[in-house]
N, C-alpha and C positions, 0 to 999 in steps of 0.2 A: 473475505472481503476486508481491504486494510483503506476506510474512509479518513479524509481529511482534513481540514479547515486551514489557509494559512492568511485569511482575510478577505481573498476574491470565489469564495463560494466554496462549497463541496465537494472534493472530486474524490474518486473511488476506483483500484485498483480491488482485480477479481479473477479468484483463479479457481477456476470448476474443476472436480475429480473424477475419476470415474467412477469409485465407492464415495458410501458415505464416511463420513472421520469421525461420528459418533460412537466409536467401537472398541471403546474402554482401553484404547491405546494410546501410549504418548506419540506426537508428532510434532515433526521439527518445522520450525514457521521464520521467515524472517520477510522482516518487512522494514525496508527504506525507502526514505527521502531524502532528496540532496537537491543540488539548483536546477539539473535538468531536468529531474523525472524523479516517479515515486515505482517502486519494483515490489511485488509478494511472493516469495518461493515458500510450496511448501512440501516436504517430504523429497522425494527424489521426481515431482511431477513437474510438467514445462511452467515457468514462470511465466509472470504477467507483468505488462510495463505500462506505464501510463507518461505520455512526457506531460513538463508542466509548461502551463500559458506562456506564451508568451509575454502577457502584461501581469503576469504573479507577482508577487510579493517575496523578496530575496532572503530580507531578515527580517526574524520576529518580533511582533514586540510584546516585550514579558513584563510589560510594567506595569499588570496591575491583573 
């Protein structure tokens, strides 16, 4: 689950596997965001996409 905040609420990309990834092995995870949408891939399983609002918020603000 890769959750987000960028001002207009919550939103959450989620990608279900078939096992569980509890299993004392390393796996590979990437998870972005950019202006249209947020993506989580993990391992060689189908990724998940989430597009963003329409009324979202573009740039952050990191002022504090």
């Amino acid at each position: 689950l890769f959750s987000f905040d960028v001002g207009n609420g919550p939103l959450e990309v989620k990608v279900e596997t078939p096992a569980a990834l509890n299993d004392e092995r390393w796996h590979h995870v990437r998870a972005e965001r950019n202006i249209k949408e947020a993506s989580l891939y993990v391992d060689h399983h189908p990724g998940a996409v989430q597009k963003a609002p329409a009324d979202g918020h573009i740039h952050l603000q990191l002022n504090s």
